[in-house]
C-alpha positions as protocol buffer text, in pm:
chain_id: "A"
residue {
  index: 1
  type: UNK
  ca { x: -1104 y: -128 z: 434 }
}
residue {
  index: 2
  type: UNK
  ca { x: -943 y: 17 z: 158 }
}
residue {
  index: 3
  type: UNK
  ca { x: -887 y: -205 z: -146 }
}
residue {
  index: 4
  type: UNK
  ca { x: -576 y: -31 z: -317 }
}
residue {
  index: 5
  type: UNK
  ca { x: -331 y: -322 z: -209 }
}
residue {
  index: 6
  type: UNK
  ca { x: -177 y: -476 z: -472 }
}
residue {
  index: 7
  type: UNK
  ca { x: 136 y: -687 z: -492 }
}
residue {
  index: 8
  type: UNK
  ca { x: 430 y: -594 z: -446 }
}
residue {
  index: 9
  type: UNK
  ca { x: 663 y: -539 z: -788 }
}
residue {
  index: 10
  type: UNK
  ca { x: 923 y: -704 z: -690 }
}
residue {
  index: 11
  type: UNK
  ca { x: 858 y: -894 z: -390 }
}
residue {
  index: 12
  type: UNK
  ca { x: 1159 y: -1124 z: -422 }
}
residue {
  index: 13
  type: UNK
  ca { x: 1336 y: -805 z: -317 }
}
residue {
  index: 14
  type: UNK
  ca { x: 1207 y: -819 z: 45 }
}
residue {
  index: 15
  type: UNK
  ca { x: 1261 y: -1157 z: 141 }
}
residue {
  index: 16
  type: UNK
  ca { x: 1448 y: -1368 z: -158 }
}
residue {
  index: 17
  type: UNK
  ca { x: 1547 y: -1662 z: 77 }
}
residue {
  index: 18
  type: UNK
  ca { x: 1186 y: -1737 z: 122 }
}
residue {
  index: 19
  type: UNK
  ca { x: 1075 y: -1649 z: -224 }
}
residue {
  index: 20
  type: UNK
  ca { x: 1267 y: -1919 z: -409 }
}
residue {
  index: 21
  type: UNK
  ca { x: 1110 y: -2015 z: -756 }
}
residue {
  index: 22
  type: UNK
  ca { x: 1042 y: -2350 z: -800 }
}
residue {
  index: 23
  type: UNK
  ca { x: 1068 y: -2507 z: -1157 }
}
residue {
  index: 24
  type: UNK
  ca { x: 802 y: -2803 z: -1225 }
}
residue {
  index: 25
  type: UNK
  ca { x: 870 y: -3143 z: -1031 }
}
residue {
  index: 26
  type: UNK
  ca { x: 782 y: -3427 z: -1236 }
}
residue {
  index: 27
  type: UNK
  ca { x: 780 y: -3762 z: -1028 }
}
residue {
  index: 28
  type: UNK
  ca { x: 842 y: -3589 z: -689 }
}
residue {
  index: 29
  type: UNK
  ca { x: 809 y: -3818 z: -431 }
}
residue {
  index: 30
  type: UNK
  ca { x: 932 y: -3918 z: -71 }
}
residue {
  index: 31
  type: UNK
  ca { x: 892 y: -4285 z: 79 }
}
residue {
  index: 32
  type: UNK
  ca { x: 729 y: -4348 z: -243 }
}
residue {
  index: 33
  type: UNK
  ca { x: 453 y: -4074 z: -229 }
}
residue {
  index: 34
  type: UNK
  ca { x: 419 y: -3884 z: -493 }
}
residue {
  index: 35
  type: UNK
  ca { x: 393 y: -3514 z: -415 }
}
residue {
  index: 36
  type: UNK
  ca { x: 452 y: -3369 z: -756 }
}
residue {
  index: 37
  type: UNK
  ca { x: 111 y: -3197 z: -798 }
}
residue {
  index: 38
  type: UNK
  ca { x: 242 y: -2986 z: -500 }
}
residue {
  index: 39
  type: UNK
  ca { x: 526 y: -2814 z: -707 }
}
residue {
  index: 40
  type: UNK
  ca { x: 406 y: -2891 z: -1091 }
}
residue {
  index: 41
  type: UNK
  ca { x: 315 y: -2542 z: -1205 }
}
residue {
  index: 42
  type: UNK
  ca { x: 112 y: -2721 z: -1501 }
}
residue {
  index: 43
  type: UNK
  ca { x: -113 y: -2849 z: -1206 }
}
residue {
  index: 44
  type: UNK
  ca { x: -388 y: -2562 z: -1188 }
}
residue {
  index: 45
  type: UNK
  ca { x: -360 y: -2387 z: -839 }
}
residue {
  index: 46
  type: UNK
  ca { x: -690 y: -2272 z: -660 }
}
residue {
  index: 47
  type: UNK
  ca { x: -696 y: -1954 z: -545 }
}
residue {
  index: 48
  type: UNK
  ca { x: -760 y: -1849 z: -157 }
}
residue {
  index: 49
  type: UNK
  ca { x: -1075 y: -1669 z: -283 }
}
residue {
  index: 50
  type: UNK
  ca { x: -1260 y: -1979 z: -331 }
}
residue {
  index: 51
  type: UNK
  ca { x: -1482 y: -2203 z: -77 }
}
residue {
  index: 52
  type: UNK
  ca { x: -1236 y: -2440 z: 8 }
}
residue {
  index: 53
  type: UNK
  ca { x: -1530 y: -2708 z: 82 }
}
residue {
  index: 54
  type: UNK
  ca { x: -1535 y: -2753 z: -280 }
}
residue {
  index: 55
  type: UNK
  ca { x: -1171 y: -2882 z: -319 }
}
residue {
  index: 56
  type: UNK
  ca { x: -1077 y: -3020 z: 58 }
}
residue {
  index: 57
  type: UNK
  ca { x: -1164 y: -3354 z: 159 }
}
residue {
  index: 58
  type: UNK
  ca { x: -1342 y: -3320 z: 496 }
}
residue {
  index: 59
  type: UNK
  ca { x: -1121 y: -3587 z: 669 }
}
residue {
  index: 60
  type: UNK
  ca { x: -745 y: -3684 z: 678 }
}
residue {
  index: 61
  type: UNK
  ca { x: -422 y: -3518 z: 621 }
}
residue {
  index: 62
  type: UNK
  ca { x: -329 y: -3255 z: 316 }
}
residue {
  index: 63
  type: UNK
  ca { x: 19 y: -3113 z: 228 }
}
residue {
  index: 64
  type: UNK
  ca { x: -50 y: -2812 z: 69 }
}
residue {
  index: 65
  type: UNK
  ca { x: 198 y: -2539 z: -103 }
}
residue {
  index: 66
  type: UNK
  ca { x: 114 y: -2186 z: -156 }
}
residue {
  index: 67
  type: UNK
  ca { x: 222 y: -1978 z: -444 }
}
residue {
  index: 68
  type: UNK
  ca { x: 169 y: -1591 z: -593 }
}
residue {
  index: 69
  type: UNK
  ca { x: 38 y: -1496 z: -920 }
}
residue {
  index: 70
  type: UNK
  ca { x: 365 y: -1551 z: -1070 }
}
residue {
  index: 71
  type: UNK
  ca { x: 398 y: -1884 z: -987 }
}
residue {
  index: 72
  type: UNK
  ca { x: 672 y: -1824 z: -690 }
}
residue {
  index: 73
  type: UNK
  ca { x: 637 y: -2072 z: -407 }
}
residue {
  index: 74
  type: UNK
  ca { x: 545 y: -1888 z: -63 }
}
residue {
  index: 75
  type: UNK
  ca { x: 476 y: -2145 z: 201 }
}
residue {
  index: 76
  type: UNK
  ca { x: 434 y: -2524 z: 253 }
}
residue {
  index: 77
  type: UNK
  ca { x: 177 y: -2655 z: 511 }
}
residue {
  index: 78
  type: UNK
  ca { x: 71 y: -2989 z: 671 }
}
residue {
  index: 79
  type: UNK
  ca { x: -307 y: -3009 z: 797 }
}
residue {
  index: 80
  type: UNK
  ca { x: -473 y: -3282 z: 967 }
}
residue {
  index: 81
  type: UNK
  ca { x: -217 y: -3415 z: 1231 }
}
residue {
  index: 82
  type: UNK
  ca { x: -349 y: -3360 z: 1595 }
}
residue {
  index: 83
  type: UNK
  ca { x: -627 y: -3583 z: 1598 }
}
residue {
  index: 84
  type: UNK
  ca { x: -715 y: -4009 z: 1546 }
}
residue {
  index: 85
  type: UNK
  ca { x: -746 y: -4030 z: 1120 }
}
residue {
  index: 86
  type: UNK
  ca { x: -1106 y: -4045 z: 1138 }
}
residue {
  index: 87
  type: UNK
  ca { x: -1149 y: -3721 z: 1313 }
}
residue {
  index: 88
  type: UNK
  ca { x: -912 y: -3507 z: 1117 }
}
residue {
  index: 89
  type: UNK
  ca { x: -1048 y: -3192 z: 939 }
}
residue {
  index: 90
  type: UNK
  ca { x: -823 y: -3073 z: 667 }
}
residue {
  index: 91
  type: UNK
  ca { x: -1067 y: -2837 z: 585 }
}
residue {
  index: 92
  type: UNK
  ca { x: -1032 y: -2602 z: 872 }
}
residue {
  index: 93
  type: UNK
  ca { x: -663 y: -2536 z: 862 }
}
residue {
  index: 94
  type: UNK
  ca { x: -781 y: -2382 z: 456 }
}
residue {
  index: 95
  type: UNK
  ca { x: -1055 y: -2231 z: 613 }
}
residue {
  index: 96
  type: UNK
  ca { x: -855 y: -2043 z: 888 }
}
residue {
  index: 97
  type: UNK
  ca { x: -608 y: -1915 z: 621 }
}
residue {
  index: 98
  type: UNK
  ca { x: -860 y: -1777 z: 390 }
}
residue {
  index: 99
  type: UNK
  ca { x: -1019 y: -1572 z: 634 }
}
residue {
  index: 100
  type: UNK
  ca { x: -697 y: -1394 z: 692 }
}
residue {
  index: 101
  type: UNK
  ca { x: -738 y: -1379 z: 1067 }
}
residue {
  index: 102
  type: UNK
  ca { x: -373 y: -1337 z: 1261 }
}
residue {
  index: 103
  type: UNK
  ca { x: -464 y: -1480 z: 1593 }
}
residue {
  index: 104
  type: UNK
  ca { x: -375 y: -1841 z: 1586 }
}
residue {
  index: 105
  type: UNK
  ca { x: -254 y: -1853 z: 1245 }
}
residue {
  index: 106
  type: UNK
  ca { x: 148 y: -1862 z: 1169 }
}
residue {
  index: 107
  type: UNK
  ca { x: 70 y: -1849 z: 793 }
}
residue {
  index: 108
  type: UNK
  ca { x: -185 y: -1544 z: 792 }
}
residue {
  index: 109
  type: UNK
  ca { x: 101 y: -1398 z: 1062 }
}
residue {
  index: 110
  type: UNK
  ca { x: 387 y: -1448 z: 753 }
}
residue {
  index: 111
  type: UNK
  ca { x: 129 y: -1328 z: 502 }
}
residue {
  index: 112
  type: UNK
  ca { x: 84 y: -1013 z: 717 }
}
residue {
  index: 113
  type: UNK
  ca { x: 487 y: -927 z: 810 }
}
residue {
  index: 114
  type: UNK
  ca { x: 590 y: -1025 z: 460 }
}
residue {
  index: 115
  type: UNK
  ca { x: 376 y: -892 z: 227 }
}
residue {
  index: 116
  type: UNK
  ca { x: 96 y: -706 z: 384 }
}
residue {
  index: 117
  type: UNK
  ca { x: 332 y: -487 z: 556 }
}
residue {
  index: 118
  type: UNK
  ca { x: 534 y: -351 z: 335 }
}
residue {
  index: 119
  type: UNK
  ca { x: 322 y: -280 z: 82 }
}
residue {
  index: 120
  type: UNK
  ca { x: 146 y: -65 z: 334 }
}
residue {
  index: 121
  type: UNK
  ca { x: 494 y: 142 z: 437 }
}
residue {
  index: 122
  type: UNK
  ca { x: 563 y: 174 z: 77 }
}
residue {
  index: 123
  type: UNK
  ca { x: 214 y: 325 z: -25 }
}
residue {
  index: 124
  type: UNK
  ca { x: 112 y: 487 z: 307 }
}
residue {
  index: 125
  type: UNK
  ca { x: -243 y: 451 z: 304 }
}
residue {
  index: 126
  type: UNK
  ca { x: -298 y: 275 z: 668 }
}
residue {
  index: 127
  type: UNK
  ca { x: -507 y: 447 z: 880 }
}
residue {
  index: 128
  type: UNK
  ca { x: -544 y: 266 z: 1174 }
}
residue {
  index: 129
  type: UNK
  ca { x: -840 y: 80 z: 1306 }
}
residue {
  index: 130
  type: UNK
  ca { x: -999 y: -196 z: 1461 }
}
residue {
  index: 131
  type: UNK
  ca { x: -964 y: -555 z: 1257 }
}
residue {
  index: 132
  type: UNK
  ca { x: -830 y: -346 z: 983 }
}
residue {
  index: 133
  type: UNK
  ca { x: -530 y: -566 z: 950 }
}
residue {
  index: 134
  type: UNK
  ca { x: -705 y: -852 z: 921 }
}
residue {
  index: 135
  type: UNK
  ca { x: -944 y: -746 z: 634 }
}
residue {
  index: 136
  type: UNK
  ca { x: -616 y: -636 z: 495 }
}
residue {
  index: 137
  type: UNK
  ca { x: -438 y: -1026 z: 512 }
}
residue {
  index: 138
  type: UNK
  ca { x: -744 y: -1176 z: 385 }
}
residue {
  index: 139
  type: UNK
  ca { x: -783 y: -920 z: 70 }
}
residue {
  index: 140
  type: UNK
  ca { x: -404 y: -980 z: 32 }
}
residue {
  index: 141
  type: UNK
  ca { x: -500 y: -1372 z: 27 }
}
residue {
  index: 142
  type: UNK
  ca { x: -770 y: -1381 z: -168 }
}
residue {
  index: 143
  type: UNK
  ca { x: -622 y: -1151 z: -453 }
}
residue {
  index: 144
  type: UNK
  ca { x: -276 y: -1315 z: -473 }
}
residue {
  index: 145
  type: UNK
  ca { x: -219 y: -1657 z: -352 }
}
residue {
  index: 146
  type: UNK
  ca { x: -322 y: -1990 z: -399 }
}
residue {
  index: 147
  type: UNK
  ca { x: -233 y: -2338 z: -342 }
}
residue {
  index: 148
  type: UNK
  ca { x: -245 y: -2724 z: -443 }
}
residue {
  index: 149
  type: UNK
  ca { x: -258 y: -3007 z: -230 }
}
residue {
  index: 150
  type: UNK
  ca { x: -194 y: -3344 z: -221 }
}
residue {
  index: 151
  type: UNK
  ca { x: -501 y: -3547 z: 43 }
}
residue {
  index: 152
  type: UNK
  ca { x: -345 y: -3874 z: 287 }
}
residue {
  index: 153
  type: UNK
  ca { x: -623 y: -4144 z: 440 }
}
residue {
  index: 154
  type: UNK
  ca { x: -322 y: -4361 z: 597 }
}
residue {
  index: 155
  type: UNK
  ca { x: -167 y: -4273 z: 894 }
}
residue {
  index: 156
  type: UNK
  ca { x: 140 y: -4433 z: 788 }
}
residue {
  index: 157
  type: UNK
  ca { x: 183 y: -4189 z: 524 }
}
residue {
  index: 158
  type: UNK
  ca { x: 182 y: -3841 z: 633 }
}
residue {
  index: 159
  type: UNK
  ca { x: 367 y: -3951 z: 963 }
}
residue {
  index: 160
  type: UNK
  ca { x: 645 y: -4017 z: 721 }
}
residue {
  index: 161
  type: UNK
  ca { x: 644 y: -3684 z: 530 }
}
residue {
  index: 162
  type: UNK
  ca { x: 637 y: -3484 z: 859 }
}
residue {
  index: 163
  type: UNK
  ca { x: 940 y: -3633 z: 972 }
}
C-alpha cells in the first residue's frame, strides 16, 4: 500500500455542497437534547486512528459527526437503531468505519468517491491490486478524520432525532 496520500489542498473545491464549514453551536439542541458537542469545534474530536472501545459506550444509540483536520464537517451518522435498546452496539458502526472496508459501508463508500479518489487521479500513483482500495480508505481515515458523538440510553430520544 503506498502511504503518499495526503489530503487534498483544497478539498472544498471537489464537492463544496457537502463540505460546508460549520461555526461552533453553543446550546444546540432538538426536542430538548442537547447535541452541541456534535458541532462545538472547542469539543476535542477523536481521531479514526484510535480504538474506538475506549470512547464508545458498548450499548445504545450515538449521533456522531465527522470532520477533517481543518475542522470542516464531512458526514453525520446515527448508530444503534435496528435492534431492542439493550442489544444495541454503537460500537460496531465506529468500528466498521475505521477499518475503511467499502462493502457494507455508505460512509467508507463517500470517503472512497470523495476524497480517496481524487487524490489518486490527481497524483497517479494507483497501481491496481487486490484490497488495495480499502487499505487506501482506511489510511485516508485514520490520517484525516475524526468525529464526536453524543451517546442516547432512551428509546424515546434518538427515535425523535431520526425523524
Amino acid at each position: 500500500m503506498s502511504n503518499q496520500l495526503q489530503p487534498l489542498k483544497d478539498i472544498a473545491e471537489i464537492s463544496e455542497p457537502v463540505l460546508t464549514r460549520i461555526k461552533r453551536m453553543p446550546n444546540y439542541r432538538i426536542d430538548g437534547h442537547n447535541l452541541s458537542d456534535l458541532f462545538d469545534t472547542h469539543t476535542p474530536p477523536i481521531s479514526f486512528s484510535e480504538d474506538p472501545r475506549t470512547h464508545i459506550p458498548k450499548t445504545g444509540s450515538i449521533i456522531y459527526s465527522v470532520w477533517d483536520h481543518d475542522e470542516r464537517f464531512i458526514y453525520i451518522g446515527i448508530s444503534g437503531l435496528q435492534k431492542p435498546l439493550e442489544k444495541r452496539d454503537p460500537l460496531s458502526r465506529m468500528v466498521a468505519h475505521a477499518s475503511g472496508n467499502r462493502s457494507g459501508d455508505q460512509f467508507c463508500v463517500y470517503i472512497h468517491d470523495f476524497f480517496v479518489i481524487p487524490e489518486l487521479i490527481r497524483t497517479g500513483i494507483y497501481t491496481p491490486s487486490r484490497g488495495e482500495l480499502d487499505k487506501l480508505t482506511k489510511y485516508y481515515i485514520h490520517n484525516n478524520l475524526y468525529y464526536r458523538f453524543v451517546s442516547f440510553q432512551s428509546d424515546i430520544a434518538i427515535r425523535l432525532l431520526e425523524d
